[in-house]
Structures are given as structure tokens and as C-alpha cells.
C-alpha positions in Angstrom: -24.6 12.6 -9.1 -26.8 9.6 -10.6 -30.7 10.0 -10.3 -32.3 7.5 -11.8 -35.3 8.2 -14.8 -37.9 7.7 -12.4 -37.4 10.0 -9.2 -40.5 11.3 -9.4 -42.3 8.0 -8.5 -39.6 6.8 -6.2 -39.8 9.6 -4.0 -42.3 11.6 -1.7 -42.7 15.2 -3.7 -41.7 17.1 -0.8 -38.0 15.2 -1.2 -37.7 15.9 -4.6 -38.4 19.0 -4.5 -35.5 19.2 -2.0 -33.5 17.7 -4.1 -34.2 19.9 -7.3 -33.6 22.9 -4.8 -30.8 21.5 -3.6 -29.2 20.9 -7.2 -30.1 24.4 -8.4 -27.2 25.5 -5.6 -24.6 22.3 -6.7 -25.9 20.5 -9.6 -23.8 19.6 -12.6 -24.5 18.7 -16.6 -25.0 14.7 -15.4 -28.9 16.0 -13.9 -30.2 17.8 -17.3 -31.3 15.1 -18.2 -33.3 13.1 -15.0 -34.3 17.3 -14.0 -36.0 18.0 -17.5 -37.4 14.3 -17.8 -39.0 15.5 -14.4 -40.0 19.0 -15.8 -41.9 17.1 -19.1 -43.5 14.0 -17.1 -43.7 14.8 -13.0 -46.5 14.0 -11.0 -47.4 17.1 -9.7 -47.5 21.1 -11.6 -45.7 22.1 -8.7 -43.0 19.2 -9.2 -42.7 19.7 -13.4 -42.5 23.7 -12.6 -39.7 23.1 -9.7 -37.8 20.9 -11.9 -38.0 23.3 -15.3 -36.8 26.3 -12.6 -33.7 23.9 -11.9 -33.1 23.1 -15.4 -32.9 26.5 -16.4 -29.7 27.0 -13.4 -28.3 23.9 -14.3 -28.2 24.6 -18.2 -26.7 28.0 -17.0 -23.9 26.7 -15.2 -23.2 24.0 -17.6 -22.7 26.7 -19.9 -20.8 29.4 -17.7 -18.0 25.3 -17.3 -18.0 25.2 -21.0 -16.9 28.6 -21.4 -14.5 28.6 -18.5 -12.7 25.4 -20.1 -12.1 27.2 -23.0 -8.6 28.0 -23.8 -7.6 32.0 -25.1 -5.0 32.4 -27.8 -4.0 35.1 -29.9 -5.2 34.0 -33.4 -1.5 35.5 -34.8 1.7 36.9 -33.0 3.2 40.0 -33.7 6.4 39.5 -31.7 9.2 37.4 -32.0 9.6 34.0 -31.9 9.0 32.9 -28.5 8.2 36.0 -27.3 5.5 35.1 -24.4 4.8 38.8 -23.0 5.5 42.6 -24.5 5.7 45.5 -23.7 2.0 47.4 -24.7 4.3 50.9 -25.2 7.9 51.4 -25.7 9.8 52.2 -23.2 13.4 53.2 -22.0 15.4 50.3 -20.4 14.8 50.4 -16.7 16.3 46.8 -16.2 19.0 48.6 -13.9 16.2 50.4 -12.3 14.2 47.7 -11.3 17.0 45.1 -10.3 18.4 47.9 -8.0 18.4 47.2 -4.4 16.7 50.3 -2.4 19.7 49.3 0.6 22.9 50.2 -0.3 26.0 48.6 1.5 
């Protein structure tokens, strides 16, 4: 979503701060920038207030993708080679046990 620098001129207040409620609910890292431009040099206090709330859910979610895009990996295995998934006890082999089918012929 592109806003351009100067939204805060372009627009009648009562639409932008439709939009910066709006993009509280589906705003992404590309409006940080136009939203806190708005929060240091809007028009209005109500506009620069609006705009700092939406900044602060914006920054939050950008966050919460940054941390959702990172990738988990165990820093060292302790299995074998190629071993994807272990067993957290051991155990007795029920292989047979849980291949068995519960209908008998």
C-alpha cells in the first residue's frame, strides 16, 4: 500500500484518520514510514496522535512477520546422520503393533 509523504495535506482529516484506523487492522512495514512522517508533522494533534497510535500496531506486527519468518533449527544434532525425528524416551518396538490392522480376515 503506497501513501505518498504528504497525506496529511492531500486529504480531508476525517479520511485520514480513516485510513490510519483502517491500517492499524491491515497495515504492513511499507506505511511506517508515511504513518510516523504523519505522527511528527500532521496538521491536526488529533491527526499526529491517531497516526503515532497506528505506528505503534504497525511496528508491532512488523515485528510479530519478522519473527514468524524466522527459521528454528537445532544448533547441534545428537542423532544420527539423517535422523529427522526421535524418539524423546526409549521404547520397546511396537512397529508390529501399530501396523496391525484392528480387522482380521
Amino acid at each position: 500500500m503506497k501513501w505518498k509523504a504528504n497525506v496529511s495535506e492531500s486529504f480531508d482529516e476525517p479520511f485520514v484518520l480513516a485510513g490510519l484506523k483502517l491500517l492499524e487492522h491491515v497495515g504492513d512495514q511499507e506505511a511506517i514510514i508515511t504513518v510516523a512522517s504523519i505522527g511528527k508533522n500532521g496538521n491536526s494533534h488529533a491527526l499526529r496522535q491517531s497516526a503515532r497510535n497506528c505506528l505503534a500496531y504497525l511496528e508491532i506486527r512488523r515485528d510479530e512477520l519478522a519473527v514468524s519468518r524466522t527459521l528454528l533449527r537445532a544448533s547441534n544434532s545428537n542423532g544420527q546422520d539423517g535422523e529427522l525425528l526421535r524418539a524423546a524416551a526409549p521404547t520397546e518396538s511396537l512397529f508390529d503393533e501399530l501396523l496391525r490392522s484392528s480387522h482380521l480376515p
